[in-house]
C-alpha positions as CSV (number, residue, x, y, z in Angstrom):
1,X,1.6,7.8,-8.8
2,X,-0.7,6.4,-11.6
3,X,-1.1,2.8,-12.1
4,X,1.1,0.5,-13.9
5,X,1.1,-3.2,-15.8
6,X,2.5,-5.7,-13.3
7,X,2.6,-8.9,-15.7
8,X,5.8,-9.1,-18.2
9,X,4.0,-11.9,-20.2
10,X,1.7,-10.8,-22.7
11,X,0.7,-13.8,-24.4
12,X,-2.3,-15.1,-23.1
13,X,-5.2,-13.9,-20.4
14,X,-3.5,-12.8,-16.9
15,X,-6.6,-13.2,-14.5
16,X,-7.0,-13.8,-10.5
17,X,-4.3,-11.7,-8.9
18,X,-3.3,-11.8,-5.3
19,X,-1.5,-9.1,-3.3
20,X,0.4,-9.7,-0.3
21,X,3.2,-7.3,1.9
22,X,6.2,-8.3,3.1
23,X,7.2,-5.8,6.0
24,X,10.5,-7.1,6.8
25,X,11.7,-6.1,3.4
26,X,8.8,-2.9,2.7
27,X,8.1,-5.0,-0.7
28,X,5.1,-6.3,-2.1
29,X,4.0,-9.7,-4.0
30,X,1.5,-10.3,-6.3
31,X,1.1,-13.4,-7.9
32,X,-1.3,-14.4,-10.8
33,X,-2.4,-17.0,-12.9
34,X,-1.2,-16.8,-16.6
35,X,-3.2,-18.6,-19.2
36,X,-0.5,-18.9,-21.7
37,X,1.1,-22.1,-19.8
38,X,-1.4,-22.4,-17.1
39,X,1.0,-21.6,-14.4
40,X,0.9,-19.1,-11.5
41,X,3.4,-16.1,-12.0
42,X,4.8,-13.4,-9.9
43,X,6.5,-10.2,-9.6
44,X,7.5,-8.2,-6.4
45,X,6.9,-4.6,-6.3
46,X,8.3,-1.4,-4.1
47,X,6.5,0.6,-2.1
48,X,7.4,3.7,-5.2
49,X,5.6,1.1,-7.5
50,X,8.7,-0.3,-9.4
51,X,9.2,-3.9,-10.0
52,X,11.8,-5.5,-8.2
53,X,13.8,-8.3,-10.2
54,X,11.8,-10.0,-12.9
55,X,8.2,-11.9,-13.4
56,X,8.9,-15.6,-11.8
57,X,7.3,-18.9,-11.6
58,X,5.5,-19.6,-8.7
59,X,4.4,-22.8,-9.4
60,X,6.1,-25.9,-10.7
61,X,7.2,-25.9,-14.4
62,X,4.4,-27.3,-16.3
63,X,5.6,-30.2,-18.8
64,X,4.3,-30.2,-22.8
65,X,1.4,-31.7,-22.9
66,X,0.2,-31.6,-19.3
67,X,-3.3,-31.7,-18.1
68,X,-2.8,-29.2,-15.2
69,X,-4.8,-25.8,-15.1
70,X,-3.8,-23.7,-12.1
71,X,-6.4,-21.1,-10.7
72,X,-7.2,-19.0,-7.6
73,X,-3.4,-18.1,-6.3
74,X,-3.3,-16.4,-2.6
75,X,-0.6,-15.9,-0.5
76,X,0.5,-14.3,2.9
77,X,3.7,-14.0,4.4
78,X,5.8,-13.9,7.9
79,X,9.2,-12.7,8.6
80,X,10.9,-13.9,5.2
81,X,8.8,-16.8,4.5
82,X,6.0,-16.6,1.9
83,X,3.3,-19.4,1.1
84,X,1.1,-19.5,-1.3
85,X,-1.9,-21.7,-2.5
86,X,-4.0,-22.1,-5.4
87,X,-6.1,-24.8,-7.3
88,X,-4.7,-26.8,-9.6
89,X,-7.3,-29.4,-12.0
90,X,-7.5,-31.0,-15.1
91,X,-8.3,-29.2,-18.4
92,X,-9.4,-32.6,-20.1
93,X,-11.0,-36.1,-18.5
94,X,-10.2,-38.1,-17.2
95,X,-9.0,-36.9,-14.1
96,X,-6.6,-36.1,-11.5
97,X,-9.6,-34.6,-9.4
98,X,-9.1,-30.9,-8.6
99,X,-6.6,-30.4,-5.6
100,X,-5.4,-27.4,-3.4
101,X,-1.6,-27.6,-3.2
102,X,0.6,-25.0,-1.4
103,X,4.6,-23.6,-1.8
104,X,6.8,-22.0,0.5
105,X,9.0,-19.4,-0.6
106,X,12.2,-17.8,1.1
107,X,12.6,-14.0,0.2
108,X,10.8,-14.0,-2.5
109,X,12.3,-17.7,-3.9
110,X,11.0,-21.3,-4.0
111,X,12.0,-23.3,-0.6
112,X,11.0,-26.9,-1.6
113,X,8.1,-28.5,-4.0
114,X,4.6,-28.0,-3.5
115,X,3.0,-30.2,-1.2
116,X,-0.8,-31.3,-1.8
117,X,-2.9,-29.8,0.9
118,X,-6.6,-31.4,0.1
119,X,-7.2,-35.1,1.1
120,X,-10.6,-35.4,-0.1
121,X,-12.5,-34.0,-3.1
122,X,-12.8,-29.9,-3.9
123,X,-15.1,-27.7,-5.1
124,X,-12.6,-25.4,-7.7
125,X,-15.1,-22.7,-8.1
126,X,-14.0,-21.5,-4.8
127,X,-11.0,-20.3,-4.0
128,X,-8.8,-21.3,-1.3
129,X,-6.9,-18.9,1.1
130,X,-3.8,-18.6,3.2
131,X,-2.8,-17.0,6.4
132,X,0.5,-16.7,8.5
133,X,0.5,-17.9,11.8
134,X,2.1,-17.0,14.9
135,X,4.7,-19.5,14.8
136,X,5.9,-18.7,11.6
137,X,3.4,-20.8,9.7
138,X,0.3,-20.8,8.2
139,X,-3.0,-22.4,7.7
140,X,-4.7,-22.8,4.5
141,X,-8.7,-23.1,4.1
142,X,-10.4,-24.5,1.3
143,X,-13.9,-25.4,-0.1
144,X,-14.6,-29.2,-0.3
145,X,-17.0,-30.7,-2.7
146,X,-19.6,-32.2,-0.2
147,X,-22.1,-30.9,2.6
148,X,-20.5,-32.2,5.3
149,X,-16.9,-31.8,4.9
150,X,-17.6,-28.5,2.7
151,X,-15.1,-25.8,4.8
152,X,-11.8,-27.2,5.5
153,X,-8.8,-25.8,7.2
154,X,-5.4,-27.6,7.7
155,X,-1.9,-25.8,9.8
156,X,1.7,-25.9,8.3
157,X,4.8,-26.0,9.6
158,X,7.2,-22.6,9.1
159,X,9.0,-25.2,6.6
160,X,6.1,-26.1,5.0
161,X,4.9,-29.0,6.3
162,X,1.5,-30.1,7.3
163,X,0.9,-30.5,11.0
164,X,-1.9,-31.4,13.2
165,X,-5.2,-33.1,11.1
166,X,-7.3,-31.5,8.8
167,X,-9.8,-29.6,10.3
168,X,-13.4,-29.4,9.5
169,X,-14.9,-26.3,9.9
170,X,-18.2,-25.5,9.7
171,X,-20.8,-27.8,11.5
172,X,-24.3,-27.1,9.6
173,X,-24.3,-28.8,6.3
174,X,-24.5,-27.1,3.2
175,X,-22.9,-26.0,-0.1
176,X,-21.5,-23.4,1.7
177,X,-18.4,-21.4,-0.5
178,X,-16.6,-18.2,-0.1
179,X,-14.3,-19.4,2.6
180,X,-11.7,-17.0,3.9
181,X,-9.5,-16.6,7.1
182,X,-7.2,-14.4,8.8
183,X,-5.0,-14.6,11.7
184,X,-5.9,-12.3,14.7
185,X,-4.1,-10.3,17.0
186,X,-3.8,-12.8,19.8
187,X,-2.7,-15.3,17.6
188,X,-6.0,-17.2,17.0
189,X,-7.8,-16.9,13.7
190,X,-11.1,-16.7,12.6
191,X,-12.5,-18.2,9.5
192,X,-15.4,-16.7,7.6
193,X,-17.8,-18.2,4.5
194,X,-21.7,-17.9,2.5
195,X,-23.9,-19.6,4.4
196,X,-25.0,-22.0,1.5
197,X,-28.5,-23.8,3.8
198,X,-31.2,-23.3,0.7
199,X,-33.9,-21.4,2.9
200,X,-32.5,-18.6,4.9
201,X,-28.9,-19.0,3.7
202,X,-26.6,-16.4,2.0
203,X,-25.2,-14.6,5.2
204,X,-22.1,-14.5,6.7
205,X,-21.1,-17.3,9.1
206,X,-17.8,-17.4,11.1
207,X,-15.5,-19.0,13.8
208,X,-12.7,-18.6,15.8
209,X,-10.0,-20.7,16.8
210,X,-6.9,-21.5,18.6
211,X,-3.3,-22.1,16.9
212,X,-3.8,-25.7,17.6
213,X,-7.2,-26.2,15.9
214,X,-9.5,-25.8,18.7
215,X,-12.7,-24.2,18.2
216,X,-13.3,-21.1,20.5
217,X,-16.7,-20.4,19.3
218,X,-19.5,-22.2,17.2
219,X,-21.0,-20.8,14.1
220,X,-21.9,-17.4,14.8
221,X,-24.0,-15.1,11.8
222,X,-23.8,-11.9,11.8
223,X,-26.7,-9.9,10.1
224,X,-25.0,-9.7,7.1
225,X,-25.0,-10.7,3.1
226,X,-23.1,-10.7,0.5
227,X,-19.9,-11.6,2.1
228,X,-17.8,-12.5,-1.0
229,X,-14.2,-14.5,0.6
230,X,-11.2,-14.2,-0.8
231,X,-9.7,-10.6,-0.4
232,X,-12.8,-9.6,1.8
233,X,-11.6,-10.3,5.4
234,X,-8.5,-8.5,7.5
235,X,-7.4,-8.4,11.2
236,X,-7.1,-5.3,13.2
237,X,-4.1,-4.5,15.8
238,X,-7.1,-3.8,18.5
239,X,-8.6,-7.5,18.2
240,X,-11.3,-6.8,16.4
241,X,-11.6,-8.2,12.7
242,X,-13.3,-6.7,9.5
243,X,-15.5,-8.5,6.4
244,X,-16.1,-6.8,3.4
245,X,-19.3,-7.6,1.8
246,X,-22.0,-6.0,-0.9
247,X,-25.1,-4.4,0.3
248,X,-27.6,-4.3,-2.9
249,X,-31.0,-2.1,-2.8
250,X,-33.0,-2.3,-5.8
251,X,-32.5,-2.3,-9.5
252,X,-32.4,1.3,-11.1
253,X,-34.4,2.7,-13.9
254,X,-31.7,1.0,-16.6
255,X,-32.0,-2.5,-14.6
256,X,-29.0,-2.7,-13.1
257,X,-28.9,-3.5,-9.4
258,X,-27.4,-1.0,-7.2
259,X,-25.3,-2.2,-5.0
260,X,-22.3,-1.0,-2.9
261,X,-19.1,-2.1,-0.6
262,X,-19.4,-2.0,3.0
263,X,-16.9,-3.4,5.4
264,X,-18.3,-4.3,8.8
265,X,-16.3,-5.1,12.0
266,X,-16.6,-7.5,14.7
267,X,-15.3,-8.4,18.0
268,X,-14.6,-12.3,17.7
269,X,-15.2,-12.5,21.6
270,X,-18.1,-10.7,21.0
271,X,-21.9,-12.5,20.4
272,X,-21.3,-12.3,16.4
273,X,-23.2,-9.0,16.0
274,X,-21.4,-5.9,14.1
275,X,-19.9,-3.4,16.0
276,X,-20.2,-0.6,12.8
277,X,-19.9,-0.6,9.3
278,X,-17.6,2.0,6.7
279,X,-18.6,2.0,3.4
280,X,-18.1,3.2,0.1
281,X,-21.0,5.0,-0.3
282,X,-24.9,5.1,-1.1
283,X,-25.4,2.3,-3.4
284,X,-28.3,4.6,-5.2
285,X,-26.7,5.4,-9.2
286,X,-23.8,2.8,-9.1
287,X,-22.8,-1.1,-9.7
288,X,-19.9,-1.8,-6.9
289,X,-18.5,-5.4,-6.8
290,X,-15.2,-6.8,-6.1
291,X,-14.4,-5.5,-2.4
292,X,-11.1,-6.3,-0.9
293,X,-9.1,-5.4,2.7
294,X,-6.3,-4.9,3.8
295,X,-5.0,-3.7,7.6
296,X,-2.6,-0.5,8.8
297,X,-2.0,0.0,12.1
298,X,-4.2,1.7,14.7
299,X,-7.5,-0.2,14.3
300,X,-7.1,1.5,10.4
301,X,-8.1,-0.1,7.2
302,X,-8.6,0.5,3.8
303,X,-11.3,-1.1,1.6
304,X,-11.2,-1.1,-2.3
305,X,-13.8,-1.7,-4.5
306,X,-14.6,-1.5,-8.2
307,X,-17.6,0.7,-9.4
308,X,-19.8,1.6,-12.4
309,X,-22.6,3.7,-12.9
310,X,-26.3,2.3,-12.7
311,X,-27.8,4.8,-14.9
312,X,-25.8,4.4,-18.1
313,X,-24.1,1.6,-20.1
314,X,-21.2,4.2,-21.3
315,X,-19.6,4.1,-18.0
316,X,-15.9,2.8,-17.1
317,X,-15.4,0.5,-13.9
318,X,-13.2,1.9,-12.0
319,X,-10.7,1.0,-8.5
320,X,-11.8,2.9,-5.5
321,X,-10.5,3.1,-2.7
322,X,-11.3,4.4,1.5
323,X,-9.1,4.9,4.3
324,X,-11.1,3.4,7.5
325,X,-11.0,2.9,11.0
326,X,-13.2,0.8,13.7
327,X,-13.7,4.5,15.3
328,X,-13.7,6.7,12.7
329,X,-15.5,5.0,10.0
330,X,-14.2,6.8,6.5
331,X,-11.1,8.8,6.6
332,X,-10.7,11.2,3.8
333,X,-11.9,11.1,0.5
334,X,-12.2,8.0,-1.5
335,X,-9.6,7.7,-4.3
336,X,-9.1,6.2,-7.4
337,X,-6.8,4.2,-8.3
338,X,-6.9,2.8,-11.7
339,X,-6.6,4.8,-15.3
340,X,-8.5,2.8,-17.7
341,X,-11.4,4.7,-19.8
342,X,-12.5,1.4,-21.4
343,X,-12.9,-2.2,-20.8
344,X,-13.4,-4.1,-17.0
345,X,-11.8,-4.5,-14.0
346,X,-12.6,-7.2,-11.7
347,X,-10.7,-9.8,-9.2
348,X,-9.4,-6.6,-7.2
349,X,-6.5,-7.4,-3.8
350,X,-5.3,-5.4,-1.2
351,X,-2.0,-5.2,0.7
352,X,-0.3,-2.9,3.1
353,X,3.3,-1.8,4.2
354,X,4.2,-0.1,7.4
355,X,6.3,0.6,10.3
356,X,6.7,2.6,13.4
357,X,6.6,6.8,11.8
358,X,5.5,4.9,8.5
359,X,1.8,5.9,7.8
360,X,1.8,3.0,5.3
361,X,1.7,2.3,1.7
362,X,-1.4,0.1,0.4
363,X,-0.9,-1.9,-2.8
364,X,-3.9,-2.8,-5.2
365,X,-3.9,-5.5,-7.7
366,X,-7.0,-6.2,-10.5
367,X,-7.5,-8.0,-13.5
368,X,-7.8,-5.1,-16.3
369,X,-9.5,-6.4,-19.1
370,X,-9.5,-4.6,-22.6
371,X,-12.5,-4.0,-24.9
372,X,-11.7,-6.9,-27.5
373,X,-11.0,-9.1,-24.0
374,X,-7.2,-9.7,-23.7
375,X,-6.7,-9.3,-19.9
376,X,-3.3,-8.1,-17.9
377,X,-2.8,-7.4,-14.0
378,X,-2.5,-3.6,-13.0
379,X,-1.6,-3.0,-9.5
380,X,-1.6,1.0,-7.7
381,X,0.2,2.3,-4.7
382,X,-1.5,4.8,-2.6
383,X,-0.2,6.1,0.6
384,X,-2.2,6.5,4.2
385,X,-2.0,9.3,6.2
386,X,-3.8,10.9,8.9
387,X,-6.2,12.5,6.5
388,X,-7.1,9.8,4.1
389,X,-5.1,8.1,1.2
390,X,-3.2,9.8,-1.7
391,X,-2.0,8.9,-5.0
């Protein structure tokens, strides 16, 4: 199965996709944001890679003239409820200041209006994410535009409404940024970020806590850099949770760093240090960036990343992609998953299908740009069995 164009609209750049599963249903999501009218559009996808229905909304319509840009989209889903978040900011003083709003959806349609999820100020160059929670909810986290009050996190209903306060993360302050979370197998969740202190920061910083808001742990820091948010954090069945992040060595003889994805997994009961690490390779002759996760079953993983050669400017970046495991490290061969022999690729997502005698089916998402700069979302489905992932 090759890759395909997921966007319907063509006018305009189509940038910052998100890909999320819904198992109830084996489809997939991935929403977008669409320069053409700023808004953030959608389009559900099978696990064979055909769309289902047409492109759709996600956000509110945007009236002529409005002021409203809409960035960042992420979503995650439980049972048939879907909610997703993004940034949404003013092209033009004076203001409204930037804001993080959220929107349920039903199977696949809008339940309700948006709902403003950021009290105080935001930094928009981060984005904010979104995870389910165990009472058919989620919680939302966010970058805020001070030191203090920089990672923030506030719980929804399953209808979409805030409940509990707004919680502040982290405890050291700093510009921190690359805040991400995900929900974990005993129904806590961890939430992960940069450290942003100006001497010694840049490392991964995380911590855990209960449904209700309650912090299990303080900040714990891993020995580990180049944690980049977003897509880069999953859960595992067993517990344990993963972060992808870049490892770079030096530059090579053309000047380009080399660099490459590694995805390291930790025990949140643990004492913050990595258990092991799977990656996509030596970083010696190649440029990787963009890593992103996404869970199977059985302590299994997949990570994806986008790569270029370091010793030559005629190279193509290209989607990559390694079955995983907390035991096994890599599984199988890594794969490719997008087509392109020109251009960029960048902003890559991850999501996974499965169920019980169901290996799993793992969905990619990236913004493809061409080589005079018009951008459109391509998306990939590979399939995981027990000796790696196939196209």
């Amino acid at each position: 199965m090759g890759d395909f164009i997921v966007n319907t609209s063509v006018v305009g750049g189509q940038s910052q996709p998100c890909a999320d599963a819904l198992n109830s249903n084996a489809l997939f999501t991935a929403l977008w944001a669409d320069d053409s009218d700023a808004g953030i559009k959608g389009q559900r996808v099978d696990t064979a890679g055909a769309k289902v229905g047409t492109e759709f909304l996600a956000s509110e319509a945007t009236p002529p003239g409005d002021n409203t840009n809409r960035q960042w989209p992420f979503l995650d889903s439980v049972g048939m409820n879907t909610f997703a978040a993004w940034i949404e900011q003013p092209f033009n003083l004076p203001p409204p200041t930037p804001v993080v709003v959220l929107r349920r959806f039903f199977d696949g349609q809008p339940s309700g209006p948006q709902v403003q999820v950021s009290t105080d100020s935001i930094d928009p160059q981060f984005p904010p994410t979104v995870t389910r929670m165990v009472d058919g909810g989620c919680l939302v986290t966010w970058t805020g535009a001070g030191e203090q009050k920089r990672i923030r996190a506030q719980r929804f209903t399953p209808e979409g409404q805030k409940t509990g306060p707004e919680i502040a993360v982290n405890t050291t302050a700093a510009f921190h940024r690359n805040a991400a979370v995900t929900l974990l197998s005993n129904g806590d969740y961890v939430v992960a970020w940069t450290n942003g202190d100006p001497v010694g920061g840049g490392g991964l910083v995380y911590r855990v806590f209960q449904i209700d808001g309650t912090p299990r742990t303080g900040e714990m820091r891993p020995n580990v850099s180049g944690f980049t948010g977003r897509s880069a954090l999953t859960a595992l069945d067993n517990g344990r949770f993963v972060a992808a992040h870049i490892k770079s060595t030096v530059q090579s003889d053309l000047g380009v760093l080399q660099t490459t994805a590694v995805a390291s997994v930790i025990d949140p009961a643990g004492n913050g240090s990595v258990i092991l690490s799977a990656s996509a390779g030596s970083p010696k002759h190649f440029h990787r960036t963009s890593p992103a996760l996404t869970a199977l079953p059985g302590g299994h993983f997949v990570l994806a990343w986008v790569e270029k050669s370091a010793d030559t400017f005629q190279t193509v970046p290209t989607v990559m992609a390694q079955l995983c495991s907390d035991t096994e490290l890599e599984i199988g061969p890594r794969v490719q998953a997008s087509s392109g022999t020109n251009g960029n690729r960048f902003h890559l997502s991850a999501a996974a299908v499965f169920s019980n005698g169901n290996p799993g089916n793992v969905f990619l998402s990236w913004a493809d740009m061409a080589d005079g700069g018009d951008t459109t979302i391509r998306g990939s489905v590979l399939t995981a069995g027990p000796g790696g992932l196939s196209s």
